[in-house]
GUVEXTI-338401 format. One record per residue (C-alpha): residue in three letters; x, y negated, z negated. Coordinates in steps of 0.001 Angstrom, whole numbers, plus 524288, in hexadecimal, padded with zeros to 5 digits. Each point is the difference from the previous one (the first is absolute). Layout:
GUVEXTI-338401
ALAXYZ ...
end
This chain:
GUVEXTI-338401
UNKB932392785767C6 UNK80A20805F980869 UNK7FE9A80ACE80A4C UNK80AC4809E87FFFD UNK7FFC68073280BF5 UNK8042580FB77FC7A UNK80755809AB808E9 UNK8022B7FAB080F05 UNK7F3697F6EB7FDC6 UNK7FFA97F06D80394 UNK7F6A17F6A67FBC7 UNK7FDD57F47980ABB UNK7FB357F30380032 UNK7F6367FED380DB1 UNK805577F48B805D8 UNK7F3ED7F625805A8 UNK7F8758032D80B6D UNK801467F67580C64 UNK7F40C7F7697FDD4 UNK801097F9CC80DA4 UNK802EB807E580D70 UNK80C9D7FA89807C7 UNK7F65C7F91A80A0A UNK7FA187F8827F1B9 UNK7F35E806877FEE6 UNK7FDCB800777F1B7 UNK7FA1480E117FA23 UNK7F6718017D7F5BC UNK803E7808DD7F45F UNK7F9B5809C98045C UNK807938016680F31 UNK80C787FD147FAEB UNK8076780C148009B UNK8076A808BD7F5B9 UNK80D267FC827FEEF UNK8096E809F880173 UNK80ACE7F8DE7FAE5 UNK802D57FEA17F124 UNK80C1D7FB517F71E UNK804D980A237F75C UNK7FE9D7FD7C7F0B5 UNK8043080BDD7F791 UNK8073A80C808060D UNK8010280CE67F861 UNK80DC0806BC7FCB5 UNK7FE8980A0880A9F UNK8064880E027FB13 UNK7FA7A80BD380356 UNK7F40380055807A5 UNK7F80C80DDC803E4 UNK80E99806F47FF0C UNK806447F4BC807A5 UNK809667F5AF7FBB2 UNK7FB1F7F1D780309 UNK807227F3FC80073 UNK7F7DF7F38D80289 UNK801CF7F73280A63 UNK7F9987F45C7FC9A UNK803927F5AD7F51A UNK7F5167F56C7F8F5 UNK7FF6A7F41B808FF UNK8022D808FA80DC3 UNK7F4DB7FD1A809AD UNK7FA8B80BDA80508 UNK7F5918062380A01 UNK7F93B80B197FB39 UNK7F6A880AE48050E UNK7F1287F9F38028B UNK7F886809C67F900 UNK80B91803047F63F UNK7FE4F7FF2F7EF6A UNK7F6F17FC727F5E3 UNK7FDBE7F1847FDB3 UNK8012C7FBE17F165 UNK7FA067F1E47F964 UNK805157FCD07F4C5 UNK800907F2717FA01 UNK7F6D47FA5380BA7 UNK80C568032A808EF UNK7FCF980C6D80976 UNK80C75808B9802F9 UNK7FFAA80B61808E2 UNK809F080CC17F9D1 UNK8065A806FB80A17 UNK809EC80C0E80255 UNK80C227FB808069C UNK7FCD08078880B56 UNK7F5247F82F803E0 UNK806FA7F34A8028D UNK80437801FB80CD5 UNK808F17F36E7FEAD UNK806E17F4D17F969 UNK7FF537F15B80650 UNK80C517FA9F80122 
end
């Protein structure tokens, strides 16, 4: 099953959470913090959005950081993806 992102909507992948801190403590589940960055999977076609035009910014495969609080998060197939407007990804990873 595919998901098909409509209007100026993406559907990301979370990317893992850092299971050890940079000084090598290792985190339980529980400690390890949310993520915020994710790798985008499908991308709607844009078009008109609430009277304006939208063109999306982001292709599958870009590496993005989105807003922390931002979308509704989707499993399907055992695989959780979060589906976002474009406007909350506040930037791609180069």
């Amino acid at each position: 099953m595919n998901l098909k992102p409509l209007n100026d909507r993406v559907v990301l992948k979370q990317l893992k959470a850092e299971e050890k801190t940079k000084s090598g403590i290792v985190l339980p589940g529980q400690a390890q913090e949310k993520p915020q960055e994710a790798e985008v999977v499908a991308v709607g076609p844009g078009g008109n959005v609430d009277g304006k035009e939208v063109t999306m910014q982001v292709v599958v495969g870009d590496k993005v950081i989105y807003s922390k609080y931002a979308g509704t998060e989707v499993k399907l197939d055992g695989v959780e993806y979060i589906i976002v407007k474009q406007n909350d990804i506040l930037a791609v990873l180069e």
